[in-house]
PyMOL commands that place a pseudoatom at each C-alpha (Angstrom):
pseudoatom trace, name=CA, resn=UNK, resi=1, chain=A, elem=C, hetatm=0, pos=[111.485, 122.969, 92.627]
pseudoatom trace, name=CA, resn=UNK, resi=2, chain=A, elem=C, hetatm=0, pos=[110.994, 121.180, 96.005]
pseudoatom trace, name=CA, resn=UNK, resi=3, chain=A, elem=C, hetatm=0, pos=[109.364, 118.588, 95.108]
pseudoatom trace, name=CA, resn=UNK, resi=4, chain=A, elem=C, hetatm=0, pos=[111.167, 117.734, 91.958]
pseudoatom trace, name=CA, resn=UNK, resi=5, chain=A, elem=C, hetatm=0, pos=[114.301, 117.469, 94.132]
pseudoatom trace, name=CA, resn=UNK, resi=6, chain=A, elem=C, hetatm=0, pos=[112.640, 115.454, 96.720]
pseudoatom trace, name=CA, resn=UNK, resi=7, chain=A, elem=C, hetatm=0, pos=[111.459, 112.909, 94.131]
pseudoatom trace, name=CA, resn=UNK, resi=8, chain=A, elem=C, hetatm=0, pos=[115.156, 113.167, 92.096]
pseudoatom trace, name=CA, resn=UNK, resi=9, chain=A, elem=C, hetatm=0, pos=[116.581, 112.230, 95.845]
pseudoatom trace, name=CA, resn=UNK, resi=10, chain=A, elem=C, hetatm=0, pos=[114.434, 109.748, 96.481]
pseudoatom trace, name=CA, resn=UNK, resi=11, chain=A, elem=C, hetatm=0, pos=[115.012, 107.769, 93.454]
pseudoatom trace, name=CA, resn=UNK, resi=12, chain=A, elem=C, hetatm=0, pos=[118.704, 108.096, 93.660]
pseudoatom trace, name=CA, resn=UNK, resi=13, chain=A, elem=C, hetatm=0, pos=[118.262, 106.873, 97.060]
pseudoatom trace, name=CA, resn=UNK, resi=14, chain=A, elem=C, hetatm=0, pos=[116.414, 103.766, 96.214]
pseudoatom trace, name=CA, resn=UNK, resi=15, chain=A, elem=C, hetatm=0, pos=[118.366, 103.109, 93.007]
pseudoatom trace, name=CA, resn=UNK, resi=16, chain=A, elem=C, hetatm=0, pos=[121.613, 103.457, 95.488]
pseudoatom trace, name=CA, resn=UNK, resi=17, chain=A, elem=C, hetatm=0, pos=[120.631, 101.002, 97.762]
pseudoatom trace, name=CA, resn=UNK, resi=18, chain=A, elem=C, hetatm=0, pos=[119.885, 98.361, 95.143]
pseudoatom trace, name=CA, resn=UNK, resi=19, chain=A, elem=C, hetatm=0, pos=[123.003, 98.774, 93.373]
pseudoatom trace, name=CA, resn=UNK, resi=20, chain=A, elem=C, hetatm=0, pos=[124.707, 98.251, 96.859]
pseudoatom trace, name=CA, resn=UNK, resi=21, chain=A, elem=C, hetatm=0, pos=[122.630, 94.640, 97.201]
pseudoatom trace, name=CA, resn=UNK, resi=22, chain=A, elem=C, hetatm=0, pos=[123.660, 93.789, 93.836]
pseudoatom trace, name=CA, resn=UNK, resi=23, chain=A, elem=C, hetatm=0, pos=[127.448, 94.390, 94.405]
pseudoatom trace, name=CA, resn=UNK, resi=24, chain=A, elem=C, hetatm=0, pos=[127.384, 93.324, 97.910]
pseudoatom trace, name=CA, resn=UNK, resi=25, chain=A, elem=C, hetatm=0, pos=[126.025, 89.690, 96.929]
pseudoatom trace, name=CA, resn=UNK, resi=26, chain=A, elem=C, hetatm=0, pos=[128.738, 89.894, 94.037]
pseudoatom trace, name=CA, resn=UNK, resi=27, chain=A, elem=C, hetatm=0, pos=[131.435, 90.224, 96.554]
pseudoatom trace, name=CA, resn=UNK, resi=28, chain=A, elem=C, hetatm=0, pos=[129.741, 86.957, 98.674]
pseudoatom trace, name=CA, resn=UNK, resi=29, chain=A, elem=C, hetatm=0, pos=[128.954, 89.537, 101.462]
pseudoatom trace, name=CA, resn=UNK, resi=30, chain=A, elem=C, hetatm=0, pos=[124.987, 90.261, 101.921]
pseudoatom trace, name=CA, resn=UNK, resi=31, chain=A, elem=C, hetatm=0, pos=[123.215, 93.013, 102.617]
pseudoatom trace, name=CA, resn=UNK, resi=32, chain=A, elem=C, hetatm=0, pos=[120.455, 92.101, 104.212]
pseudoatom trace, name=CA, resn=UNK, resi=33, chain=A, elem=C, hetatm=0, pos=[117.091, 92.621, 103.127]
pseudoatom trace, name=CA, resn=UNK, resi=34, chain=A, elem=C, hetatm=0, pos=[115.831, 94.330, 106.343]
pseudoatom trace, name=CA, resn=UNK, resi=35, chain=A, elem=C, hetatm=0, pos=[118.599, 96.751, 105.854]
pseudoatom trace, name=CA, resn=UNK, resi=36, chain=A, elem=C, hetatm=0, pos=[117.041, 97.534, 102.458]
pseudoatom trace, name=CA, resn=UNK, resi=37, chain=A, elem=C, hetatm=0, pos=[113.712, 97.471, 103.712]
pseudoatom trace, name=CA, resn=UNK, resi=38, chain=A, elem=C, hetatm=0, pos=[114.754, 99.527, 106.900]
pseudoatom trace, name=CA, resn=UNK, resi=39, chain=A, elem=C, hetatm=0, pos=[115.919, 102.425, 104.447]
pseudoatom trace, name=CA, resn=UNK, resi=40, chain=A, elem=C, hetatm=0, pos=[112.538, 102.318, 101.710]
pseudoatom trace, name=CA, resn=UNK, resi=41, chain=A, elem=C, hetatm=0, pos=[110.597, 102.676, 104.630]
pseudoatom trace, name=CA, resn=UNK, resi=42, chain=A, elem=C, hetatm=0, pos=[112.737, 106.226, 105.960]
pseudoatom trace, name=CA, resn=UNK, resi=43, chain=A, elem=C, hetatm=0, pos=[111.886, 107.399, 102.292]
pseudoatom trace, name=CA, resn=UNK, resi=44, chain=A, elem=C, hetatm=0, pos=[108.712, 106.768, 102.159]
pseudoatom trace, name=CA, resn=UNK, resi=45, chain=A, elem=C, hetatm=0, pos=[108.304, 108.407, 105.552]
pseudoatom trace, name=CA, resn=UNK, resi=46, chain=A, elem=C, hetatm=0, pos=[110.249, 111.390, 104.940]
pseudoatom trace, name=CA, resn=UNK, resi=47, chain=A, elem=C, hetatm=0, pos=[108.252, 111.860, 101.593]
pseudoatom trace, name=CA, resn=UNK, resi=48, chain=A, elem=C, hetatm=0, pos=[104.445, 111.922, 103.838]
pseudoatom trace, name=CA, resn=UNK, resi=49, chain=A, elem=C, hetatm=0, pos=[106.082, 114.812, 105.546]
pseudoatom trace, name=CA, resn=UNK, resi=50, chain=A, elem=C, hetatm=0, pos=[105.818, 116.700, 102.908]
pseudoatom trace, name=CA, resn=UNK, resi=51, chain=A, elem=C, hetatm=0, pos=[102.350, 115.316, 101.289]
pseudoatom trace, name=CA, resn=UNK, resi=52, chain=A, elem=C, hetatm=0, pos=[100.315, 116.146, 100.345]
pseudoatom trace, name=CA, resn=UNK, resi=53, chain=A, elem=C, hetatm=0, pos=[102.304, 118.142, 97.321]
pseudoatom trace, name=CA, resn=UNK, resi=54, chain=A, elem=C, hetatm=0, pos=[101.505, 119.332, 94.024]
pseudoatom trace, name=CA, resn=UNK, resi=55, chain=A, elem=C, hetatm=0, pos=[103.493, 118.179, 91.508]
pseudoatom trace, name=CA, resn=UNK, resi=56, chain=A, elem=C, hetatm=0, pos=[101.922, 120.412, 88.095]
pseudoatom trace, name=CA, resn=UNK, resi=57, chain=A, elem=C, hetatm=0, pos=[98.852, 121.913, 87.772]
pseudoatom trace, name=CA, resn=UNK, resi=58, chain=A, elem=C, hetatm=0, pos=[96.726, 118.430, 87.503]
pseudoatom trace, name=CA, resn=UNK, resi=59, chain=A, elem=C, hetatm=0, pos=[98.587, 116.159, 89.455]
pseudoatom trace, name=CA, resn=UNK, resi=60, chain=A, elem=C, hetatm=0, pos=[98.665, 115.775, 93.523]
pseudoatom trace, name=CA, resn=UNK, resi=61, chain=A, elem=C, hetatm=0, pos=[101.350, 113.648, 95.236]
pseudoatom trace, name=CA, resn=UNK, resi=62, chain=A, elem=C, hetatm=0, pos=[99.124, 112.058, 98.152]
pseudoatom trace, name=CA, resn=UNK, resi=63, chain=A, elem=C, hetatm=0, pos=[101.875, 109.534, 99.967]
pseudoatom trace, name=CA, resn=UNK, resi=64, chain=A, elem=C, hetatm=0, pos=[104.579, 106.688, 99.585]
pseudoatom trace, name=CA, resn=UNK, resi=65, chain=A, elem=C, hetatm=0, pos=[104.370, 103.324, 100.851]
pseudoatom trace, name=CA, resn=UNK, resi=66, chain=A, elem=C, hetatm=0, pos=[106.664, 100.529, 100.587]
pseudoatom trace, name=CA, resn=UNK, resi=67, chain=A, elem=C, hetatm=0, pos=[105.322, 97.742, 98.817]
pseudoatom trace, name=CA, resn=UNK, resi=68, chain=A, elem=C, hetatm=0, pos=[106.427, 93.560, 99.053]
pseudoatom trace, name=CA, resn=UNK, resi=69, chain=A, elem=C, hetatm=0, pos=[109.507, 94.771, 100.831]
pseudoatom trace, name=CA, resn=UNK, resi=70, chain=A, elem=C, hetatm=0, pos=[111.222, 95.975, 97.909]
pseudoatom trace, name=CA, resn=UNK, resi=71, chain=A, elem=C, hetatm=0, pos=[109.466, 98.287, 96.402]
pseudoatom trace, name=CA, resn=UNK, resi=72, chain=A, elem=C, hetatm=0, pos=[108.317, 102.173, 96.959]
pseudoatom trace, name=CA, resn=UNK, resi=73, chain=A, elem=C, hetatm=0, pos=[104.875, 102.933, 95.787]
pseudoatom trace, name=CA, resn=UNK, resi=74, chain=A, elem=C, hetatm=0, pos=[103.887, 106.546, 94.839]
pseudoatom trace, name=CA, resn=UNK, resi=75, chain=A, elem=C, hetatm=0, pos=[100.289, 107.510, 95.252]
pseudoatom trace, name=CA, resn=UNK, resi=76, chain=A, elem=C, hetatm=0, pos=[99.181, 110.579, 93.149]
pseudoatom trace, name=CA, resn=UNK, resi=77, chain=A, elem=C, hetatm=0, pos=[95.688, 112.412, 92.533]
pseudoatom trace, name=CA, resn=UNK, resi=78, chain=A, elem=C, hetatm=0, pos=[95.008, 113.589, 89.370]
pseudoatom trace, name=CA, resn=UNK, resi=79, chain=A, elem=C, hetatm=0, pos=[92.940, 116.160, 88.811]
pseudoatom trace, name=CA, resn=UNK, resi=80, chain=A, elem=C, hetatm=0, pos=[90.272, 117.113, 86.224]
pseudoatom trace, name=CA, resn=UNK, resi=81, chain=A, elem=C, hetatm=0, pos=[88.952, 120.290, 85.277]
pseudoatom trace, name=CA, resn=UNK, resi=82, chain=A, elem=C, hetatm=0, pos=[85.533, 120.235, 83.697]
pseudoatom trace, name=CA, resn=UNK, resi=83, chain=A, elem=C, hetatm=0, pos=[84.703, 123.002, 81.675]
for i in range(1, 83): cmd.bond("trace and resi %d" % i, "trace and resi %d" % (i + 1))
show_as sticks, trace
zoom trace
């Protein structure tokens, strides 16, 4: 359940902080981009605290990274059982 809410969080947290850039540049005052990058960057590294983490039976989340400055990768393992 853990990881679930971890991964809920994190997206609210990212989608949060865009929305704020959005209506920030909408009001002529700017969020900057560091600030934006500033906070991916405590995800991702609050997220490889806790990796690696299963997230079913066949799939491993390995880490986060933050990706052209605006984006949060996710880097999984998926597993294969051979029968």
């Amino acid at each position: 359940m853990k990881k679930y809410s971890l991964i809920i969080v994190s997206a609210f947290f990212i989608a949060f902080s865009l929305s704020n850039c959005t209506n920030a540049a909408s009001n002529k005052t700017s969020l900057s981009g560091t600030a934006v990058n500033q906070n991916l960057f405590a995800v991702a590294k609050e997220i490889n605290k806790k990796c690696p983490m299963p997230t079913d039976e066949n799939t491993r989340l390995d880490s986060a990274s933050v990706y052209n400055e605006f984006m949060i990768t996710y880097h999984y393992t998926v597993h294969t059982h051979k029968q």
